[in-house]
One Martini backbone bead per residue (centre of mass of N, CA, C, O) as a GRO file, in nm:
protein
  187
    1UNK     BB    1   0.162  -3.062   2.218
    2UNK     BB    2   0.091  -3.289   2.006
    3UNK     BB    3   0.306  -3.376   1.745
    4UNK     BB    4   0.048  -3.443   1.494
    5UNK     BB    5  -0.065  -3.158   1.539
    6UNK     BB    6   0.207  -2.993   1.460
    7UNK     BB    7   0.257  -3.110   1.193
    8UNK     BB    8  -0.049  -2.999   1.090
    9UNK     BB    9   0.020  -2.702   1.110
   10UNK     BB   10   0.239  -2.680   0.944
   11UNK     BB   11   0.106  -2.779   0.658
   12UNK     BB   12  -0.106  -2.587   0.678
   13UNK     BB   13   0.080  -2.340   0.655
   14UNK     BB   14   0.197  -2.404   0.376
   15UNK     BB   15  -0.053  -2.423   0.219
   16UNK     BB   16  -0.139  -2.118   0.281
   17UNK     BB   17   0.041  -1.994   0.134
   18UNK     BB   18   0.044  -2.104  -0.139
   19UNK     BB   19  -0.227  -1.942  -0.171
   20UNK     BB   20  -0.151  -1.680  -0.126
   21UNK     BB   21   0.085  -1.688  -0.362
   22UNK     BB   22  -0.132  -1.739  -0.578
   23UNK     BB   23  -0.285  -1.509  -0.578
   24UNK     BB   24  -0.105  -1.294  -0.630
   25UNK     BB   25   0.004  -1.400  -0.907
   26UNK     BB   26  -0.308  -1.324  -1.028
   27UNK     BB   27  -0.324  -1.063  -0.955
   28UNK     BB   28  -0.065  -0.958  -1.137
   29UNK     BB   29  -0.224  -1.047  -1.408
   30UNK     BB   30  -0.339  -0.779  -1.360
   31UNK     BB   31  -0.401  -0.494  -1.500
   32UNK     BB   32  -0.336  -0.120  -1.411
   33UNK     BB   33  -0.189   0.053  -1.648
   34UNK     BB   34   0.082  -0.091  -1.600
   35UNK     BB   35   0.389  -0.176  -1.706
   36UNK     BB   36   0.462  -0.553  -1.677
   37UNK     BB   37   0.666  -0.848  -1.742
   38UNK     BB   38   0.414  -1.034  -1.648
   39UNK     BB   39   0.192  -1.003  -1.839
   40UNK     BB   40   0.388  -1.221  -1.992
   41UNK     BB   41   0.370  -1.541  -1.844
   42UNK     BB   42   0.130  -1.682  -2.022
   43UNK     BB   43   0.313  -1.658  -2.313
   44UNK     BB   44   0.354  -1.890  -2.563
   45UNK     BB   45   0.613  -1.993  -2.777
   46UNK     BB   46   0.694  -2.139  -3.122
   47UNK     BB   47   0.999  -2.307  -3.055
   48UNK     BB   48   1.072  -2.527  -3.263
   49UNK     BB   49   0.761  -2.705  -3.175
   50UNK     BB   50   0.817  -2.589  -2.861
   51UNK     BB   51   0.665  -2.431  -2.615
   52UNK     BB   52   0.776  -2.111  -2.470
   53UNK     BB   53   0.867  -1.877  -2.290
   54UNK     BB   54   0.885  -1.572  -2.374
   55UNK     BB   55   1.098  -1.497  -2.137
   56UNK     BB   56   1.318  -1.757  -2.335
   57UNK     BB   57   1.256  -1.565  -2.583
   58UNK     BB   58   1.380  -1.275  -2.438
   59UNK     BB   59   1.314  -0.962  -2.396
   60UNK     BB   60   1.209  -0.799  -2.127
   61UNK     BB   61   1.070  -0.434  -2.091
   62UNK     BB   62   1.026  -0.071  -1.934
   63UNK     BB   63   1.064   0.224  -2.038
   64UNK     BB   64   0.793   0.269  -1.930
   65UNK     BB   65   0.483   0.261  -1.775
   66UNK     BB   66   0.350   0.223  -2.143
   67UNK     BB   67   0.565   0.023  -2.206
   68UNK     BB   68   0.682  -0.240  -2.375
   69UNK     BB   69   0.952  -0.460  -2.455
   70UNK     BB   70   1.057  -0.700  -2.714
   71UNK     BB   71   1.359  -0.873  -2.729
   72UNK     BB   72   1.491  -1.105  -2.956
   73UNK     BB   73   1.731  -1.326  -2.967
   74UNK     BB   74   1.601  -1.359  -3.260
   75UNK     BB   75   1.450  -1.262  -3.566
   76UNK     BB   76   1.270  -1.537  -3.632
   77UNK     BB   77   1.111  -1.455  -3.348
   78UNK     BB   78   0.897  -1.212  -3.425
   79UNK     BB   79   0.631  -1.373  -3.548
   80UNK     BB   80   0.582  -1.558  -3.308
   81UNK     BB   81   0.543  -1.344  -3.107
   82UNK     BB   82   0.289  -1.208  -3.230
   83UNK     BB   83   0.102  -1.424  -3.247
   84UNK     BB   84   0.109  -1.480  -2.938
   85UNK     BB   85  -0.028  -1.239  -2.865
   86UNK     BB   86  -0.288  -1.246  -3.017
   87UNK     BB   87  -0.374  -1.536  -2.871
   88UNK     BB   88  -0.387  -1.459  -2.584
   89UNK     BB   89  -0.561  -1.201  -2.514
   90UNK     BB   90  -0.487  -0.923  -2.368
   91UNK     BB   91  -0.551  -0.624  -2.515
   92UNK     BB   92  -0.306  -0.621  -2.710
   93UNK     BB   93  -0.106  -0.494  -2.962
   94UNK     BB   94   0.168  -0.555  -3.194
   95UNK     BB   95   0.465  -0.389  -3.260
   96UNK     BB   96   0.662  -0.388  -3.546
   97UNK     BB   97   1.024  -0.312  -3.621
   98UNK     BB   98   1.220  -0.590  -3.698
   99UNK     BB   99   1.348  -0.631  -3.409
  100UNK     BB  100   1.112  -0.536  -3.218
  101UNK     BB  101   0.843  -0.524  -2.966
  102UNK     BB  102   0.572  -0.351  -2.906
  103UNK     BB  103   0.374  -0.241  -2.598
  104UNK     BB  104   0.087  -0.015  -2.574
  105UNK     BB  105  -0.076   0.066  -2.254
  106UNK     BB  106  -0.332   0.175  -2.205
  107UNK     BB  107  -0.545   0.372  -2.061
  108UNK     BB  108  -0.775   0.358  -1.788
  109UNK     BB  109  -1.102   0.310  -1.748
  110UNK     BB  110  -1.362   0.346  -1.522
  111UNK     BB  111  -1.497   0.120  -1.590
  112UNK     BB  112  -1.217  -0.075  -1.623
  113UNK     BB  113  -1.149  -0.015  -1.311
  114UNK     BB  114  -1.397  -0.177  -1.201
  115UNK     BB  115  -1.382  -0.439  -1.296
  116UNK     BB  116  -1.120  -0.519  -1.202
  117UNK     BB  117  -1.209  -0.482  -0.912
  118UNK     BB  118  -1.416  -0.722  -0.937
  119UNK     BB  119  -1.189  -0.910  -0.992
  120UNK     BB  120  -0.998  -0.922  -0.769
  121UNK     BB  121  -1.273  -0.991  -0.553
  122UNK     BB  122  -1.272  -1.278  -0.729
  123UNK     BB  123  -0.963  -1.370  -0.618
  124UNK     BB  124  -0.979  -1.308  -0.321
  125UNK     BB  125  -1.200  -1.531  -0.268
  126UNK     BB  126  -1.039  -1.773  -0.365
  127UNK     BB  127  -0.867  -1.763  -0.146
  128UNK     BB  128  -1.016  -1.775   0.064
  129UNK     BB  129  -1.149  -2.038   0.032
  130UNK     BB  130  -0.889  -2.197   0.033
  131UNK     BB  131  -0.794  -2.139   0.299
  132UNK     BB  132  -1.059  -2.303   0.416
  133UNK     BB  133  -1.017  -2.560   0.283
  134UNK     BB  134  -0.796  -2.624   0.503
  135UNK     BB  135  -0.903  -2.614   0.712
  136UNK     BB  136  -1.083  -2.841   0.695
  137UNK     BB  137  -0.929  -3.033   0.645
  138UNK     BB  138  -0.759  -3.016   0.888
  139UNK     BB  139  -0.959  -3.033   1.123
  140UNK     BB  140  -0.987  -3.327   1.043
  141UNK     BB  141  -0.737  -3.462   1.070
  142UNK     BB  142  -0.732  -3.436   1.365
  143UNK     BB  143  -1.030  -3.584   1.481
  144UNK     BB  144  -0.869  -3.850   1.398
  145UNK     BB  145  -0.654  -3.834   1.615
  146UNK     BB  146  -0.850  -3.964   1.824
  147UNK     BB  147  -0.766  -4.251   1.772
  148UNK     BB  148  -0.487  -4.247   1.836
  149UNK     BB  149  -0.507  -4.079   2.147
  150UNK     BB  150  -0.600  -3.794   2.127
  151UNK     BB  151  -0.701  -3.559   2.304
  152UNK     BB  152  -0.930  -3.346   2.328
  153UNK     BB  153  -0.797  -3.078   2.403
  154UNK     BB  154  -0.568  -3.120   2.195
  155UNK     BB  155  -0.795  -3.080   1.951
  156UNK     BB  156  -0.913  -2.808   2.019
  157UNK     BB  157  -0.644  -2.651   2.012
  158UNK     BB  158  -0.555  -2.695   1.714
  159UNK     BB  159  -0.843  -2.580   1.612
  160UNK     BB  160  -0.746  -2.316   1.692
  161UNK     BB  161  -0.477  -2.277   1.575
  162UNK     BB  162  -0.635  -2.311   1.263
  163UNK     BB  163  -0.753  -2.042   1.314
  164UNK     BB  164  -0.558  -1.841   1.333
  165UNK     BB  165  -0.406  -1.907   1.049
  166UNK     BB  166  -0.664  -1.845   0.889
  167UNK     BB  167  -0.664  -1.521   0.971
  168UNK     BB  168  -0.441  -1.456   0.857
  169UNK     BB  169  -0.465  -1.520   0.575
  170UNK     BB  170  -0.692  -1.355   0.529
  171UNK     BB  171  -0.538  -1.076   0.554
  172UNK     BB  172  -0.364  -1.103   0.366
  173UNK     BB  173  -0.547  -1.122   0.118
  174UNK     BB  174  -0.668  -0.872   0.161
  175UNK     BB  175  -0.416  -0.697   0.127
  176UNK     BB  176  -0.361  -0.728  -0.163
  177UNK     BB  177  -0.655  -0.650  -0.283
  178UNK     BB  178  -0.628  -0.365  -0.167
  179UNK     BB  179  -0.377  -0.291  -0.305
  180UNK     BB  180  -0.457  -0.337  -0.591
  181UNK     BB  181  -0.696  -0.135  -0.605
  182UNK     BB  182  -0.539   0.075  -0.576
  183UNK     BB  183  -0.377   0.099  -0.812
  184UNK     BB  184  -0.623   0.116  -1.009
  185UNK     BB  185  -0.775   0.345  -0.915
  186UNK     BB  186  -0.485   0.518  -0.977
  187UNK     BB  187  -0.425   0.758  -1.190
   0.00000   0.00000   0.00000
């Protein structure tokens, strides 16, 4: 195979990675009705006036499925820490006593497991998206190789490897979405 035609393989093969562990990313952002520190991933607090990843002013922990616990390095951020927990708008209230701050983690209803998994099925259709968009550039960028000197032989070879990348890479997000709806599910 032309050289020109692996390098693009290569290169397009890690963008579909990419594309597979945001997918992941994202449905972790769903919560299942287990406590899990990944929750607040995306909550930043005003630490001395500059916006600062929650997990960065303290320790979160698990003591349990249905709790979260937040213990801030100062107690000076313990006001900061609730007031950013509650305009992340997470459908948590923070529970301060003083020292930490507890979150706890409703158990989900039937309803409310059925759009998670709605949510889920929305953001697996974004992964596939995205890889076949990754698809469509390579197979792009090959058939301009045809420029190059790159023979049609060589760039039909290529387009079927970059579909071969493409089958596997949406199996993945497939599986994940899968595990996920599974999670949201069990009781």
């Amino acid at each position: 195979m032309d050289e020109l035609i692996s390098l693009q393989l290569e290169d397009t093969a890690g963008q579909m990675k990419k594309a597979v562990a945001h997918t992941e990313s994202e449905l972790t952002k769903i919560r299942a009705g287990k406590a899990l520190p990944s929750m607040l991933d995306g909550i930043h607090v005003d630490y001395y006036g500059t916006a600062t990843p929650l997990s960065q002013v303290s320790n979160i922990n698990t003591p349990d499925a249905r709790t979260l616990v937040i213990q801030p390095w100062e107690k000076t951020m313990l006001s900061p820490i609730e007031k950013a927990i509650l305009e992340a708008n997470i459908g948590l209230t923070p529970q301060n006593d003083g020292s930490i701050i507890r979150l706890n983690i409703p158990p989900l209803t039937e309803e409310r497991r059925r759009d998670l998994v709605k949510k889920v099925k929305e953001e697996a259709e974004k992964g596939r998206v995205a890889v076949r968009n990754i698809r469509k550039d390579a197979n792009d960028v090959i058939k301009k190789l045809k420029n190059d000197g790159v023979s049609e032989d060589e760039i039909k070879t290529g387009e079927a490897e970059v579909q071969k990348l493409t089958d596997k890479y949406i199996v993945d997000v497939d599986k994940l979405a899968e595990a996920k709806e599974k999670d949201i599910m069990t009781v």
